[in-house]
C-alpha positions, 0 to 999 in steps of 0.5 A: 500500500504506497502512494502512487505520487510517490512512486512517479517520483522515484521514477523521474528521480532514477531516470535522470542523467545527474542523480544525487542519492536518495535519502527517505525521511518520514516517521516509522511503519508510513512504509519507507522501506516497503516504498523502495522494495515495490519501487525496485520491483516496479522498475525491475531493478536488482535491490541490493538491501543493506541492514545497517542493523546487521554486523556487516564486514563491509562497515569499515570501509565506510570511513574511508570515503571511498564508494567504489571500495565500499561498493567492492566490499559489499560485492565480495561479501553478498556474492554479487555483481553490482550493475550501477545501470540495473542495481539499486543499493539500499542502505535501510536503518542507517541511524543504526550505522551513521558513517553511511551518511558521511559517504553519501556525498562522494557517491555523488560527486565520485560514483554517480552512475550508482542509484543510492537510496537510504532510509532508516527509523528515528533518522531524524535524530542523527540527522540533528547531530552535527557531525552527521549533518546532510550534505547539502546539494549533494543529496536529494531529500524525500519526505513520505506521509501516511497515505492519502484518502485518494490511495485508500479508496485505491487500495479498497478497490473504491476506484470509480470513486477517485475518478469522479474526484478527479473528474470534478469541476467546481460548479458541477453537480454531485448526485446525492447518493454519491455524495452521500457515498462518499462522506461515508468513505470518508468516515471509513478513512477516518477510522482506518488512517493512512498508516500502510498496515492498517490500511492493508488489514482492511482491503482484506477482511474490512475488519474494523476490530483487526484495524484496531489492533493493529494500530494499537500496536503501532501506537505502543511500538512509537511508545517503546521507541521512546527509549531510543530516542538520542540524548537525554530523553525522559521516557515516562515525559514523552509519554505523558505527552504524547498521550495528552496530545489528541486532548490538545488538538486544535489549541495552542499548545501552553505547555502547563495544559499537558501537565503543571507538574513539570517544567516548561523546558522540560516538555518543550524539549519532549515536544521537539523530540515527539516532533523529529520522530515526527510523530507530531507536528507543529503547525505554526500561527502566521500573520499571513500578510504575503508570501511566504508565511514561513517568514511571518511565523512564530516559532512560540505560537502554534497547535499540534497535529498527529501523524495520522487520523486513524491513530488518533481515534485509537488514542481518543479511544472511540469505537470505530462502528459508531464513527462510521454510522455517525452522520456527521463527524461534528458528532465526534470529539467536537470535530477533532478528526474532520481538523486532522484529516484535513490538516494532514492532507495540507501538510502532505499537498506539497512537493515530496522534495521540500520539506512539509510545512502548514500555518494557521491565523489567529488574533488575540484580543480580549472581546475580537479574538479570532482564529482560522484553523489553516492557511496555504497559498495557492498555485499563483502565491496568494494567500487562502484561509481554509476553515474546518466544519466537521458537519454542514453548518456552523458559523465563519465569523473568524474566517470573515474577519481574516478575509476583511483584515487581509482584504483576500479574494478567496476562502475555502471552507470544508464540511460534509454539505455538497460543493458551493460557490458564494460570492459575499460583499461585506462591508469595512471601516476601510470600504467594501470588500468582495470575496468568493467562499469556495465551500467543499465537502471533506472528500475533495481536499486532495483536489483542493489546489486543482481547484483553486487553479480552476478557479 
C-alpha cells in the first residue's frame, strides 16, 4: 500500500542523467522501506538491501570515503555483481550505522552512475547531530506521509470513486447518493488512517476490530521507541505527552495544559523530540500578510497535529462502528478528526522534495479574538484561509474577519454539505470588500489546489 505520487517520483528521480542519492525521511511503519522494495520491483531493478542493523564486514570501509571500495566490499561479501545501470543499493536503518551518511556525498560527486537510496527509523535524530549533518546539494531529500484518502479508496478497490474526484469541476453537480457515498468513505478513512498496515488489514477482511489492533500496536511500538530516542530523553515525559496530545488538538499548545507538574523546558524539549520522530507536528500561527508565511511565523505560537487520523481515534479511544454510522463527524470529539484529516492532507499537498510545512491565523484580543484553523497559498502565491466544519453548518465569523483584515479574494471552507460557490460583499471601516467562499465537502481536499487553479 504506497502512494502512487510517490512512486512517479522515484521514477523521474532514477531516470535522470545527474542523480544525487536518495535519502527517505518520514516517521516509522508510513512504509519507507516497503516504498523502495515495490519501487525496485516496479522498475525491475536488482535491490541490493543493506541492514545497517546487521554486523556487516563491509562497515569499515565506510570511513574511508571511498564508494567504489565500499561498493567492492559489499560485492565480495553478498556474492554479487553490482550493475550501477540495473542495481539499486539500499542502505535501510542507517541511524543504526551513521558513517553511511558521511559517504553519501562522494557517491555523488565520485560514483554517480550508482542509484543510492537510504532510509532508516528515528533518522531524524542523527540527522540533528552535527557531525552527521546532510550534505547539502549533494543529496536529494524525500519526505513520505501516511497515505492519502485518494490511495485508500485505491487500495479498497473504491476506484470509480477517485475518478469522479478527479473528474470534478467546481460548479458541477454531485448526485446525492454519491455524495452521500462518499462522506461515508470518508468516515471509513477516518477510522482506518493512512498508516500502510492498517490500511492493508482492511482491503482484506474490512475488519474494523483487526484495524484496531493493529494500530494499537503501532501506537505502543512509537511508545517503546521512546527509549531510543538520542540524548537525554525522559521516557515516562514523552509519554505523558504524547498521550495528552489528541486532548490538545486544535489549541495552542501552553505547555502547563499537558501537565503543571513539570517544567516548561522540560516538555518543550519532549515536544521537539515527539516532533523529529515526527510523530507530531507543529503547525505554526502566521500573520499571513504575503508570501511566504514561513517568514511571518512564530516559532512560540502554534497547535499540534498527529501523524495520522486513524491513530488518533485509537488514542481518543472511540469505537470505530459508531464513527462510521455517525452522520456527521461534528458528532465526534467536537470535530477533532474532520481538523486532522484535513490538516494532514495540507501538510502532505506539497512537493515530496521540500520539506512539509502548514500555518494557521489567529488574533488575540480580549472581546475580537479570532482564529482560522489553516492557511496555504495557492498555485499563483496568494494567500487562502481554509476553515474546518466537521458537519454542514456552523458559523465563519473568524474566517470573515481574516478575509476583511487581509482584504483576500478567496476562502475555502470544508464540511460534509455538497460543493458551493458564494460570492459575499461585506462591508469595512476601510470600504467594501468582495470575496468568493469556495465551500467543499471533506472528500475533495486532495483536489483542493486543482481547484483553486480552476478557479
Amino acid at each position: 500500500m504506497i502512494n502512487r505520487d510517490c512512486l512517479s517520483y522515484l521514477k523521474e528521480w532514477c531516470y535522470r542523467s545527474k542523480r544525487k542519492p536518495m535519502l527517505i525521511r518520514g516517521a516509522r511503519q508510513v512504509g519507507k522501506t516497503t516504498l523502495v522494495r515495490m519501487f525496485a520491483e516496479q522498475e525491475d531493478f536488482q535491490l541490493v538491501e543493506l541492514n545497517m542493523e546487521k554486523p556487516w564486514r563491509f562497515i569499515p570501509t565506510l570511513n574511508d570515503l571511498n564508494p567504489r571500495r565500499t561498493i567492492e566490499a559489499i560485492e565480495f561479501e553478498l556474492h554479487i555483481d553490482i550493475d550501477p545501470k540495473r542495481s539499486i543499493i539500499f542502505f535501510d536503518e542507517v541511524q543504526s550505522c551513521p558513517p553511511v551518511l558521511s559517504l553519501l556525498r562522494y557517491f555523488y560527486e565520485e560514483a554517480p552512475e550508482y542509484r543510492i537510496m537510504v532510509t532508516g527509523s528515528l533518522l531524524e535524530f542523527v540527522l540533528a547531530e552535527p557531525k552527521f549533518s546532510i550534505p547539502v546539494g549533494r543529496i536529494e531529500l524525500f519526505y513520505l506521509g501516511p497515505l492519502t484518502f485518494q490511495e485508500f479508496l485505491l487500495a479498497t478497490g473504491e476506484d470509480k470513486a477517485v475518478a469522479k474526484l478527479e473528474s470534478y469541476r467546481l460548479g458541477d453537480t454531485i448526485q446525492e447518493p454519491i455524495h452521500e457515498k462518499l462522506n461515508h468513505l470518508v468516515r471509513i478513512f477516518n477510522v482506518v488512517g493512512g498508516m500502510p498496515e492498517p490500511i492493508s488489514c482492511f482491503a482484506q477482511d474490512r475488519s474494523f476490530k483487526e484495524v484496531e489492533r493493529v494500530k494499537a500496536e503501532i501506537i505502543e511500538t512509537f511508545r517503546l521507541d521512546f527509549n531510543k530516542y538520542h540524548g537525554k530523553s525522559n521516557p515516562q515525559l514523552l509519554t505523558m505527552v504524547f498521550d495528552s496530545m489528541p486532548r490538545l488538538m486544535g489549541k495552542k499548545l501552553i505547555y502547563s495544559h499537558i501537565t503543571p507538574n513539570y517544567r516548561s523546558n522540560d516538555l518543550a524539549k519532549a515536544v521537539e523530540q515527539l516532533c523529529l520522530a515526527r510523530i507530531i507536528t507543529k503547525i505554526f500561527h502566521s500573520h499571513a500578510n504575503g508570501i511566504p508565511l514561513a517568514a511571518e511565523k512564530n516559532e512560540r505560537f502554534f497547535k499540534m497535529m498527529l501523524l495520522d487520523v486513524g491513530l488518533l481515534l485509537t488514542q481518543l479511544n472511540l469505537i470505530p462502528t459508531e464513527i462510521e454510522q455517525v452522520g456527521e463527524l461534528n458528532l465526534v470529539n467536537n470535530g477533532v478528526l474532520a481538523e486532522q484529516f484535513i490538516g494532514q492532507h495540507l501538510y502532505q499537498a506539497q512537493p515530496h522534495y521540500r520539506v512539509p510545512e502548514l500555518f494557521y491565523w489567529a488574533r488575540e484580543r480580549k472581546s475580537s479574538s479570532a482564529e482560522v484553523d489553516y492557511v496555504i497559498t495557492d498555485d499563483f502565491n496568494n494567500v487562502v484561509p481554509v476553515e474546518i466544519k466537521a458537519g454542514g453548518t456552523g458559523r465563519l465569523r473568524s474566517l470573515h474577519i481574516m478575509v476583511l483584515e487581509k482584504s483576500l479574494p478567496r476562502a475555502v471552507r470544508f464540511c460534509s454539505d455538497q460543493p458551493t460557490i458564494f460570492t459575499e460583499r461585506r462591508k469595512t471601516a476601510k470600504g467594501t470588500v468582495d470575496f468568493k467562499l469556495i465551500s467543499l465537502p471533506h472528500y475533495l481536499v486532495q483536489q483542493l489546489q486543482r481547484l483553486l487553479s480552476e478557479s
